[in-house]
C-alpha positions in Angstrom: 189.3 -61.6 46.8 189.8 -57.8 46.3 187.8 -56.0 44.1 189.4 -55.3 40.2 190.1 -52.2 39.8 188.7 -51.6 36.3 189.6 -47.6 35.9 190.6 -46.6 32.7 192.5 -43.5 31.1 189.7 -41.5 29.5 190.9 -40.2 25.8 189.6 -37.3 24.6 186.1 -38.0 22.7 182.4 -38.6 23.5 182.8 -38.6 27.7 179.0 -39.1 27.7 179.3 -42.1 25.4 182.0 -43.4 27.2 180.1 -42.7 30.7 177.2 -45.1 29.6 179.1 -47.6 28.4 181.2 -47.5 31.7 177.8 -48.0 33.7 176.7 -50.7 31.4 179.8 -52.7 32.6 179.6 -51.5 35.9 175.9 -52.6 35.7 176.4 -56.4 34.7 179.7 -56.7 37.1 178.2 -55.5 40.4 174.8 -54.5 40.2 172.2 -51.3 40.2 173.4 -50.3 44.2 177.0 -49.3 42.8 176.1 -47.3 39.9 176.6 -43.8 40.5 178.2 -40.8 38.9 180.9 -40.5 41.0 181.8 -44.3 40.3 181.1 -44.5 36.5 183.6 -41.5 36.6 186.4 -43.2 38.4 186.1 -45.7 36.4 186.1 -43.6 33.2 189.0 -42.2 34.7 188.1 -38.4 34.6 187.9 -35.5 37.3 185.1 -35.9 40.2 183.4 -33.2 38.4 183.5 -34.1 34.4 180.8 -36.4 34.8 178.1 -33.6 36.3 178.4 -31.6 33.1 176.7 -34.4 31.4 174.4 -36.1 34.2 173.4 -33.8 37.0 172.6 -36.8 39.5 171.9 -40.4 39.8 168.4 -40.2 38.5 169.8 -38.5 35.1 172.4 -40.8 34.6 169.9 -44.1 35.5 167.6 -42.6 32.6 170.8 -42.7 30.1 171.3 -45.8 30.9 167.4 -47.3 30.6 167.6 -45.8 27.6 170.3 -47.2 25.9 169.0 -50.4 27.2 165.7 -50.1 25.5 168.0 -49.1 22.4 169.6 -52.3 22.5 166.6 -54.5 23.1 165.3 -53.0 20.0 168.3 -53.6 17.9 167.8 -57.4 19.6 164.1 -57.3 18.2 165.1 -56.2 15.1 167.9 -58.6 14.3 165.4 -61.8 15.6 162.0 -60.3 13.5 164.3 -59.6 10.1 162.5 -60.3 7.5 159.3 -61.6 8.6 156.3 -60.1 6.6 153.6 -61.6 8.5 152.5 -59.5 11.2 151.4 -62.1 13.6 155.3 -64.0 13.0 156.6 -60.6 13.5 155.2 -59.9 16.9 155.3 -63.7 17.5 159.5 -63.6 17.2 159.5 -59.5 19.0 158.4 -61.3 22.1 160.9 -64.5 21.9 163.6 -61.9 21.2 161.7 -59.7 24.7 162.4 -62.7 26.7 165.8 -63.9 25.9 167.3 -60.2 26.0 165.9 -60.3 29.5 166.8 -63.0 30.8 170.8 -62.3 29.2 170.5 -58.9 30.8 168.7 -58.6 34.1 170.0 -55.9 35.4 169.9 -53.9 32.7 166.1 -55.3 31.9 164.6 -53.4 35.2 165.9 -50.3 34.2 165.2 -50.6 30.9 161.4 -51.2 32.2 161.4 -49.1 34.8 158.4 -46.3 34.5 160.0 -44.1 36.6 162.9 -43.7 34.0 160.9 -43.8 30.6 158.5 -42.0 29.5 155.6 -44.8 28.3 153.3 -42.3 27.4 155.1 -40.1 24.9 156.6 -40.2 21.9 159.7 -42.9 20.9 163.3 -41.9 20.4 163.9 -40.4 16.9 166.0 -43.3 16.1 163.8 -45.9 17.5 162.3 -48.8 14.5 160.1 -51.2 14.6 160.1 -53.9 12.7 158.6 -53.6 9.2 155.9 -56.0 9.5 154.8 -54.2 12.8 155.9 -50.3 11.3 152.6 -48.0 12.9 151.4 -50.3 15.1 154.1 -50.0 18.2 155.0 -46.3 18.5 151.7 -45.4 19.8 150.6 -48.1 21.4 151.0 -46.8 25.2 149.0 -43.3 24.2 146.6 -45.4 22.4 145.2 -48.2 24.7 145.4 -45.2 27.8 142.5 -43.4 25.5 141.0 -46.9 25.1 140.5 -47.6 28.3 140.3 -44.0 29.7 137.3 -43.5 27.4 135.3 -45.9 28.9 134.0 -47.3 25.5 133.3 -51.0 25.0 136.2 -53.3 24.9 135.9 -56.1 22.3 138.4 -59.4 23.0 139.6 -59.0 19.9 140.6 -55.3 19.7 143.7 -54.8 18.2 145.2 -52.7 20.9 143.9 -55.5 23.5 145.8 -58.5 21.2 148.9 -56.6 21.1 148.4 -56.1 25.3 147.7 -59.6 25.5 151.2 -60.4 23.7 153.0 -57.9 25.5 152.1 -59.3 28.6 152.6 -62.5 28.5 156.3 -61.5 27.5 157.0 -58.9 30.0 155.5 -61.4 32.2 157.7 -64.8 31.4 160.7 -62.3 31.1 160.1 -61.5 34.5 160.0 -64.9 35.9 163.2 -64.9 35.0 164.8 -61.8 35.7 163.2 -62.0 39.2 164.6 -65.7 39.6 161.5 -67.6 40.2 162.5 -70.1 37.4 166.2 -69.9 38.6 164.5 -71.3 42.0 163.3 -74.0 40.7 166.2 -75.2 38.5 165.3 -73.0 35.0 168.3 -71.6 34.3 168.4 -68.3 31.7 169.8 -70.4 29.1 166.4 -72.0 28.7 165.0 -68.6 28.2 165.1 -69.3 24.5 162.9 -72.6 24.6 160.7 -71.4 26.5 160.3 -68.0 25.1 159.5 -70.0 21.6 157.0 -72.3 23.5 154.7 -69.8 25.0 154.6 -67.9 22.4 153.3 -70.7 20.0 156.0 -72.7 18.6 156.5 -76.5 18.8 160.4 -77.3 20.7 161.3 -80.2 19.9 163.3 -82.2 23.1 166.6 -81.8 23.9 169.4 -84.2 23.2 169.9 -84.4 26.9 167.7 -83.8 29.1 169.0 -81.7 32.3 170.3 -82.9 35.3 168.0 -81.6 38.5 
């Protein structure tokens, strides 16, 4: 079947906006190996050279993208943590939300992860929020456990900065299973990603109405 030609007249506006958004789309139709500048233009529908003013190469671009992804798995976080006061429920439902919003958007996931493309170390984008319940305890958690562990002071279990790893891990690790397709290769589709993002994080699920067919 030939491919769709999805190029589009570009109206005068944000063309850097509009660049990211075409590479988001051009991200969950085909895949990281066809995002490039010179494609994301086409598809914008601008001059060969437009999109160079804003993204010098491949590499610039990629770290627009990873960073509107991590902009929209916090605005995922957010909506799923609302209100919760308790900080233990708050980071309980953060990591649900991690896992679901990877497993909807692979692709997007591994860039939005990818240390290469983010800084993990410094500070996080101006417009960047945490949760309420979890307000001064996320920005600086890379910088912090690095001096933790770089310090070579005692490390209790129960350190704060060694719960929150603990958390953090076993999302990024669950989230993984899935964007790498283990579970897929078993027959765990990624719309179970929401049961079992509440299980191993604590929750009781109860059983399905159906159970699924092998």
């Amino acid at each position: 079947m030939a491919k769709q030609d999805r190029t589009r007249p570009y109206h005068h506006g944000d063309l850097k906006r509009a660049l990211v958004e075409a590479s988001l789309e051009l991200l969950r139709e085909q895949g990281l190996d066809t995002l490039t500048v010179a494609e994301v233009g086409r598809r914008v529908g601008v001059s060969s050279a437009a999109p160079y003013k804003h993204f010098a190469d491949r590499h610039a671009l990629l770290r627009a993208v990873a960073a509107e992804g991590n902009r929209l798995l916090n605005a995922a976080i957010l909506e799923t943590v609302g209100s919760a006061a308790d900080p233990v429920e708050a980071f309980r439902l953060s990591g649900v939300a991690y896992i679901r919003w990877a497993a909807q958007n692979p692709a997007l996931y591994r860039l939005a992860t990818d240390p290469a493309l983010l800084d993990y170390g410094g500070a996080p984008p101006p417009d960047a929020k945490a949760p309420e319940a979890l307000q001064g305890s996320l920005d600086t958690f890379w910088s912090q456990l690095a001096e933790l562990v770089r310090s070579g002071r005692a490390i209790p279990a129960g350190h704060p900065l060694i719960e929150q790893l603990r958390g953090r891990a076993l999302a990024h690790g669950v989230a993984s299973l899935f964007v790498s397709g283990v579970f897929d290769s078993i027959g765990i589709p990624m719309d179970e990603a929401e049961r079992i993002a509440r299980a191993v994080t604590g929750e009781f699920v109860p059983a399905r109405r159906e159970p699924r067919k092998a």
